[in-house]
N, C-alpha and C positions, 0 to 999 in steps of 0.2 A: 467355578464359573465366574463367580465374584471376581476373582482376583484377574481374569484374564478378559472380561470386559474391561476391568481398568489401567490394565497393559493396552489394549487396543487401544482402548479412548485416549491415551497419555501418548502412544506413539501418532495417531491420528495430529492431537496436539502439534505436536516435534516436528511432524512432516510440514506442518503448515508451516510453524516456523522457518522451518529449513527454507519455505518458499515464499519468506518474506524478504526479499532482498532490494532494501531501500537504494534510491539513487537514482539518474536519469534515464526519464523512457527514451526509445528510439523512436524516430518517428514515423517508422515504416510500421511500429507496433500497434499505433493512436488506432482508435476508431475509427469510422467513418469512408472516408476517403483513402486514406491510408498516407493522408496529406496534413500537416499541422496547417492551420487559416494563420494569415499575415495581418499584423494590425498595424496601424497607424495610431502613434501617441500625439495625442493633440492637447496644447496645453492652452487654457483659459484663464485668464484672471490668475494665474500661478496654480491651477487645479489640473492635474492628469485626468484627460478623456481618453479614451481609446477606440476605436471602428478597426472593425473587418476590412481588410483590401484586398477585393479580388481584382488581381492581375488579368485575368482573362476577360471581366465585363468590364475593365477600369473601373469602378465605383463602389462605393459604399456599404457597410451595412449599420445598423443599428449604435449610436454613440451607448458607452458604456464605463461608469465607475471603475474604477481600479480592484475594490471590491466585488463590485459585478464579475469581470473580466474572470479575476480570479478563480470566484467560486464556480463558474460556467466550465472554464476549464477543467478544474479540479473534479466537476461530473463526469466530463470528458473521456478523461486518461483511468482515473480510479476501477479500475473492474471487478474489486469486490473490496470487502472491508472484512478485517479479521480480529477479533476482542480476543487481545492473551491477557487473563487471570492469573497473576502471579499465586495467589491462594490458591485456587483450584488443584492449580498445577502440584504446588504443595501437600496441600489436601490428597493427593492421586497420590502423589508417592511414596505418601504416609501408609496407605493402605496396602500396598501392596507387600506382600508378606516372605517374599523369596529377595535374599538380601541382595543376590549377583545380578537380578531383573533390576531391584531399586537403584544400584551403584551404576549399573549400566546407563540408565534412564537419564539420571543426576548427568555422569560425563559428558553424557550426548547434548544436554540442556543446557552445559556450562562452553562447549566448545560452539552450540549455536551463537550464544550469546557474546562468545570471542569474537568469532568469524562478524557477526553482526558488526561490531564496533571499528572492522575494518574500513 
């Protein structure tokens, strides 16, 4: 049973990975409205501000840092957070004790990490 909780937990793992795939959201995907908000860069003193511009009230919303902006959106879009353990990961494959499970495991781990860097 040992060894096939940690086949589970390891392909668990993999899966995730598999369904990390970095690069631009769509913005029919976003939250919310199913609409990204439009800003307006407003520059001060040589400083970037930035407001919301809703087209439909013409007007305003809240001025905000570039910093601000940033991390508001990055709440926004982000819809989970996933910690890969390079050790763990290791550690799992260590243990597993049927050599064509571990060699399969490894492939599948090395071809994610292919596909990833495309």
């Amino acid at each position: 049973m040992d060894k096939e909780w940690g086949v589970n937990r390891l392909r668990n793992i993999c899966l995730r990975l598999a369904d990390f795939r970095p690069g631009i959201l769509r913005i029919d995907q976003m939250k919310g409205e199913g609409k990204m908000a439009k800003y307006h860069r407003i520059i001060i003193d040589g400083v970037p501000y930035y407001r919301e511009y809703s087209y439909g009230l013409d007007g305003y919303g809240e001025m905000l840092s570039e910093d601000e902006l940033v991390q508001m959106l990055l709440e926004e879009v982000i819809d989970e957070e996933i910690e890969i353990n390079e050790r763990e990961i290791e550690a799992a494959l260590r243990r597993i004790a049927d050599r064509d499970d571990r060699n399969l495991l490894q492939s599948y781990i090395r071809y994610l990490e292919r596909i990833s860097r495309e």
